[in-house]
mmCIF file of the C-alpha atoms, coordinates in Angstrom:
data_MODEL
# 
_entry.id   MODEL 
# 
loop_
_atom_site.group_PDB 
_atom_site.id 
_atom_site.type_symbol 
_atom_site.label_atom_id 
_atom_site.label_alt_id 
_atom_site.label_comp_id 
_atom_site.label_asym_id 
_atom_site.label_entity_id 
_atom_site.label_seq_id 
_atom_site.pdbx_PDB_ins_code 
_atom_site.Cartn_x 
_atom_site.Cartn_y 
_atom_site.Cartn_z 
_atom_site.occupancy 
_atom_site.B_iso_or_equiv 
_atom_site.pdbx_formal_charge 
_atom_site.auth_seq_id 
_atom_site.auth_comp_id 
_atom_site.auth_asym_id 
_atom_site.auth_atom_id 
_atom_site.pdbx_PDB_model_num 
ATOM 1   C CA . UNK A 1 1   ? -4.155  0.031   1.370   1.00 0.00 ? 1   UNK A CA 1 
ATOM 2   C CA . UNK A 1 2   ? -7.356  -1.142  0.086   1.00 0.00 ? 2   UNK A CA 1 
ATOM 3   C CA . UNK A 1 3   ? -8.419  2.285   -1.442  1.00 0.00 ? 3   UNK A CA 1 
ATOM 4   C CA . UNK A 1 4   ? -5.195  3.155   -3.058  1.00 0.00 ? 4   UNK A CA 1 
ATOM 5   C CA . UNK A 1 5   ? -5.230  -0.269  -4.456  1.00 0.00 ? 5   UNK A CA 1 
ATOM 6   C CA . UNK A 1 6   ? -8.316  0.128   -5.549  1.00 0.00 ? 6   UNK A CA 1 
ATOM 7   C CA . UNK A 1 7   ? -7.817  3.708   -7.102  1.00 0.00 ? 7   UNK A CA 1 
ATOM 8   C CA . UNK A 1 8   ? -4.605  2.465   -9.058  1.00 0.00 ? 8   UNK A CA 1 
ATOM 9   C CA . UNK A 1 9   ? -6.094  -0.494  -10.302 1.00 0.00 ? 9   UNK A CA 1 
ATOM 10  C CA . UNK A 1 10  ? -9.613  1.055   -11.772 1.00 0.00 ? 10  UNK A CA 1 
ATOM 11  C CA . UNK A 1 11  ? -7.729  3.868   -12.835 1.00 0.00 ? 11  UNK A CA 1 
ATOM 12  C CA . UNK A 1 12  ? -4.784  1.532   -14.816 1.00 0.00 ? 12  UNK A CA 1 
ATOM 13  C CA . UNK A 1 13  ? -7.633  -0.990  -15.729 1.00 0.00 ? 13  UNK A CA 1 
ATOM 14  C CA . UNK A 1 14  ? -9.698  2.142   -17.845 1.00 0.00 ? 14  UNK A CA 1 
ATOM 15  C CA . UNK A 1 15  ? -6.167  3.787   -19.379 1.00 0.00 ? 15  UNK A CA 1 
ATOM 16  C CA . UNK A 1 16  ? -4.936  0.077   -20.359 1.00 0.00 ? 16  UNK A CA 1 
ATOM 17  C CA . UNK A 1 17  ? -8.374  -2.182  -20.275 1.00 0.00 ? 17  UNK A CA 1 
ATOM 18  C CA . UNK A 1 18  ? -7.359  -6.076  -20.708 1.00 0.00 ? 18  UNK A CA 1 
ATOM 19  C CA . UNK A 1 19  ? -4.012  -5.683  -19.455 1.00 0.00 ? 19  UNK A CA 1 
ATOM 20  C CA . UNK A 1 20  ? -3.930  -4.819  -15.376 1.00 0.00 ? 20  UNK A CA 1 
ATOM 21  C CA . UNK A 1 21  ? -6.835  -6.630  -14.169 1.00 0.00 ? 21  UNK A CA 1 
ATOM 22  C CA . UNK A 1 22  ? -10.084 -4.938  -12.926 1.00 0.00 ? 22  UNK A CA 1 
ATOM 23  C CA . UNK A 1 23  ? -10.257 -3.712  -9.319  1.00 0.00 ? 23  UNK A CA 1 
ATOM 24  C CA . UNK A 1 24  ? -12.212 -6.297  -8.198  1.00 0.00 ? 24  UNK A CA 1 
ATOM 25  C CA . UNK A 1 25  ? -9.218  -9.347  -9.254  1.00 0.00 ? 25  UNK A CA 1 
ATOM 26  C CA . UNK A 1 26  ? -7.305  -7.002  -7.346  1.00 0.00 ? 26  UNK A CA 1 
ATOM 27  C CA . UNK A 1 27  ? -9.193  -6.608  -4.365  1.00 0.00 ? 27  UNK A CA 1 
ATOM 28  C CA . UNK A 1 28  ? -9.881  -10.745 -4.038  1.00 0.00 ? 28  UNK A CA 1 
ATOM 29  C CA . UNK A 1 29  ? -6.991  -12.533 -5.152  1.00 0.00 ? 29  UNK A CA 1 
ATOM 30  C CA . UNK A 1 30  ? -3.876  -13.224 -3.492  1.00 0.00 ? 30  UNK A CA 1 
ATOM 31  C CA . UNK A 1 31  ? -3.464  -12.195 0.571   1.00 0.00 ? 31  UNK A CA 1 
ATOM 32  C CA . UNK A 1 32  ? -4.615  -8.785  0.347   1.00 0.00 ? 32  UNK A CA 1 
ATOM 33  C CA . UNK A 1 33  ? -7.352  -9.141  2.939   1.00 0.00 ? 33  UNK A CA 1 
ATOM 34  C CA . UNK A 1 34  ? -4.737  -10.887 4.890   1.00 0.00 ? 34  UNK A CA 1 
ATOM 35  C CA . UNK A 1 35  ? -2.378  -8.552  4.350   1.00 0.00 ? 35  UNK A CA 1 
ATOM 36  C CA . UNK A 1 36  ? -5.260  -5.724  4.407   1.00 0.00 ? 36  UNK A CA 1 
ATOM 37  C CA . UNK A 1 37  ? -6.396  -6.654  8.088   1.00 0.00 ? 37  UNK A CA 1 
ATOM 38  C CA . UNK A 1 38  ? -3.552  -8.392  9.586   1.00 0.00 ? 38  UNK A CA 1 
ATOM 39  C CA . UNK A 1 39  ? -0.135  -7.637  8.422   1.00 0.00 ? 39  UNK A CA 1 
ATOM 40  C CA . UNK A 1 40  ? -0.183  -3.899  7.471   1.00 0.00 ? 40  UNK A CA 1 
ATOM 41  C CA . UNK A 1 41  ? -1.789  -2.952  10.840  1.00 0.00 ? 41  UNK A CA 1 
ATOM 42  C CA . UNK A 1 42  ? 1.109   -4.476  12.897  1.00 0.00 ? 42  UNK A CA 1 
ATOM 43  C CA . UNK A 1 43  ? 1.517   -1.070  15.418  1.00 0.00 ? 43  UNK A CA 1 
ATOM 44  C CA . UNK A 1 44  ? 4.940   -2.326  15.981  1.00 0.00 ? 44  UNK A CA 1 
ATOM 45  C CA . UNK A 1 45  ? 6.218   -1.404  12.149  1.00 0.00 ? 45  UNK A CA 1 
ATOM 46  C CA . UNK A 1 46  ? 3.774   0.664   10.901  1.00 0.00 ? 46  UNK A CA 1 
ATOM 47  C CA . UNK A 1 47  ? 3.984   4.501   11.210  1.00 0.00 ? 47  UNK A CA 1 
ATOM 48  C CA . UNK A 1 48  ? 3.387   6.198   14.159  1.00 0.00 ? 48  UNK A CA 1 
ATOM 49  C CA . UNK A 1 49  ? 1.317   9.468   12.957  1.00 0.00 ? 49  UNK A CA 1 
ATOM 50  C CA . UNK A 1 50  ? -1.894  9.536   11.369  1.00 0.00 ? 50  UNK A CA 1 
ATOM 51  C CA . UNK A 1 51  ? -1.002  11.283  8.355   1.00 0.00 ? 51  UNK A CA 1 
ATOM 52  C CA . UNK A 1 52  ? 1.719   8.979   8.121   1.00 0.00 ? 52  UNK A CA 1 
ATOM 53  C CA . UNK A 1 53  ? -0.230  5.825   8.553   1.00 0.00 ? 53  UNK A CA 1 
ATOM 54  C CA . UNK A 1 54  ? -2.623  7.476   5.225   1.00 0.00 ? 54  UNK A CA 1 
ATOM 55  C CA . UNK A 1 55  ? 0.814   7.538   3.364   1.00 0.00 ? 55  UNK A CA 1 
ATOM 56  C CA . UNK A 1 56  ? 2.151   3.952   4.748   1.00 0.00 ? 56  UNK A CA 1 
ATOM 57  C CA . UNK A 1 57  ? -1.482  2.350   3.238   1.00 0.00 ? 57  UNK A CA 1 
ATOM 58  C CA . UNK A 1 58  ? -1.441  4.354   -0.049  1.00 0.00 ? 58  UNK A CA 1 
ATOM 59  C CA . UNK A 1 59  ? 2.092   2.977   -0.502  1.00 0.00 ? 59  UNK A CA 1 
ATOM 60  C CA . UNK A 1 60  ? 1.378   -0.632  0.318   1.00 0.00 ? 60  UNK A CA 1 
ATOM 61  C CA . UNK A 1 61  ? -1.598  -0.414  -1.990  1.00 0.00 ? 61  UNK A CA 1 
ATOM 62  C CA . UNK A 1 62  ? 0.310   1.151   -5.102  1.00 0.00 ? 62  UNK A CA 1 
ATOM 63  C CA . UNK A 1 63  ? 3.604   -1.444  -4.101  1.00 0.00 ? 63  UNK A CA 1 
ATOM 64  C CA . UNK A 1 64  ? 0.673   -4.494  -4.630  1.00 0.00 ? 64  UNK A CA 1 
ATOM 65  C CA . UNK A 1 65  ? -0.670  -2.669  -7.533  1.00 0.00 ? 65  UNK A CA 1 
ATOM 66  C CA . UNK A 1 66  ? 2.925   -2.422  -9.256  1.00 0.00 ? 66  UNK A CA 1 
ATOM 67  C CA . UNK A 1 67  ? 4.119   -5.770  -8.147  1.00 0.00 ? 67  UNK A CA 1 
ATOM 68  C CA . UNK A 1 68  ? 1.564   -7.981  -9.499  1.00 0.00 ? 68  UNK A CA 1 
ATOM 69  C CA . UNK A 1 69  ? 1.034   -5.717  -12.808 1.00 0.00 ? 69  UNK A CA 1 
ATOM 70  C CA . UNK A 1 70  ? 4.798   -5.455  -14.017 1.00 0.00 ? 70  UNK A CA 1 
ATOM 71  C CA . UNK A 1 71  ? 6.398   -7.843  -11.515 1.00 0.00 ? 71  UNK A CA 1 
ATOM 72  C CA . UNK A 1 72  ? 7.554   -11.287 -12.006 1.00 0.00 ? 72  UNK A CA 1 
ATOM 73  C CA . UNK A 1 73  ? 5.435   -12.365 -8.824  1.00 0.00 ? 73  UNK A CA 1 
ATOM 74  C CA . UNK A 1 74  ? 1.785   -13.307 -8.685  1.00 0.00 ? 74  UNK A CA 1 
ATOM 75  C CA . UNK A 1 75  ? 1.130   -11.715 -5.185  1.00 0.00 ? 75  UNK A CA 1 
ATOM 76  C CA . UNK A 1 76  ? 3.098   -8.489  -4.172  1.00 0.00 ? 76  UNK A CA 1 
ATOM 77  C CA . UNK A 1 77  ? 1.749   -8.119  -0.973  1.00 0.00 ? 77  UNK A CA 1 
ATOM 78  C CA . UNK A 1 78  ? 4.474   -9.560  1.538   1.00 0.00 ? 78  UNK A CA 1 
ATOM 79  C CA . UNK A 1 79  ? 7.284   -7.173  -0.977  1.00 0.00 ? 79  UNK A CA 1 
ATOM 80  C CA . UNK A 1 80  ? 5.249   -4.006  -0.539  1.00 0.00 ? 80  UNK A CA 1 
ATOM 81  C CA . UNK A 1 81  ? 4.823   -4.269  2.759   1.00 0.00 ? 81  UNK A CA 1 
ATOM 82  C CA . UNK A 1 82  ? 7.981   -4.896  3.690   1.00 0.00 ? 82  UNK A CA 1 
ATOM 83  C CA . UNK A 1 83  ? 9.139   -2.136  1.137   1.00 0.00 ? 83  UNK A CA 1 
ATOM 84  C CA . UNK A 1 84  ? 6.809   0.280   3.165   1.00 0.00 ? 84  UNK A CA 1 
ATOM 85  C CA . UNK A 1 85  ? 8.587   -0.688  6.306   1.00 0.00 ? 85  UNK A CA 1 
ATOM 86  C CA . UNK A 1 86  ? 11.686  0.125   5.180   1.00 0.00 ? 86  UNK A CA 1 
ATOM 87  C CA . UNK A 1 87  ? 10.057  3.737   4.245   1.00 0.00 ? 87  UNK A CA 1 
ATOM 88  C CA . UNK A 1 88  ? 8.247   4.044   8.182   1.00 0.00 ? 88  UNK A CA 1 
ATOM 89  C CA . UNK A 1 89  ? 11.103  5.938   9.401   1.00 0.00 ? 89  UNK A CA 1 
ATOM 90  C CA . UNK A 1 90  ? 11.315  8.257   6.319   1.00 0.00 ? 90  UNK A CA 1 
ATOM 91  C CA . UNK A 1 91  ? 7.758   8.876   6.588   1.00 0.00 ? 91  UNK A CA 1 
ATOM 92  C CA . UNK A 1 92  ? 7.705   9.253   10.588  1.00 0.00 ? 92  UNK A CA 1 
ATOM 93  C CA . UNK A 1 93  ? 10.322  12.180  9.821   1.00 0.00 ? 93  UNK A CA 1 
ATOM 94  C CA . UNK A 1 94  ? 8.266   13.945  7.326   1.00 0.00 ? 94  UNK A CA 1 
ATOM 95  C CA . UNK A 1 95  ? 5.108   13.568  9.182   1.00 0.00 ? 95  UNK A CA 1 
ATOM 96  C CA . UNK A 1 96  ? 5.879   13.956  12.955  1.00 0.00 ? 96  UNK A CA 1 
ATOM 97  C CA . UNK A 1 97  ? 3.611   16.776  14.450  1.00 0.00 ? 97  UNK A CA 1 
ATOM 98  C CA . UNK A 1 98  ? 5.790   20.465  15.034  1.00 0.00 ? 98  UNK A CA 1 
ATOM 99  C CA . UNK A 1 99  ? 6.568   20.932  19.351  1.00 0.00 ? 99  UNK A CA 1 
ATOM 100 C CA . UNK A 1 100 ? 4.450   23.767  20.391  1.00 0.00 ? 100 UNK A CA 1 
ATOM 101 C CA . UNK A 1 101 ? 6.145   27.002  20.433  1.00 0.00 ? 101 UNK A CA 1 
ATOM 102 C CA . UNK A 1 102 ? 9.143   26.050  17.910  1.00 0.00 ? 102 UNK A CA 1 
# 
């Protein structure tokens, strides 16, 4: 979460300076630690797999990202995770490991 949050926002805050926020706003402001540390690593709704655990933070992160840059609410965190819980069973799907011998 914290990476992809960070790679959106430094990448958005060079293509559009003055207009996303640098990295760092992003990074400190708002419950994103909180949400970072404590909420996103719930093992009861997060993904089960690792690669799908990757995907689940990268999507939280970019959700955060999108939220607070275009949407009408300071702090996106509690929408994109809950947005990325609705995806765990889509990504569980995708990302489950293949039975031996099938």
């Amino acid at each position: 979460m914290l990476v992809s949050l960070t790679v959106v926002s430094g990448f958005f805050a060079l293509v559009l300076p003055g207009e996303t926020g640098s990295p760092l706003l992003h990074l400190l402001s708002g419950a994103t630690m909180l949400g970072a540390f404590f909420i996103a690593t719930d093992p009861v709704s997060a993904s089960t797999t690792v690669k799908g655990r990757l995907i689940f933070g990268a999507f939280i992160g970019l959700m955060v990202f999108v939220i607070r840059t275009w949407g009408g609410f300071p702090d996106g965190v509690a929408f994109g995770v809950l947005l990325a819980n609705m995806c765990v069973p889509l990504i569980d799907y995708y990302t489950k490991p293949r039975t031996y011998g099938h």
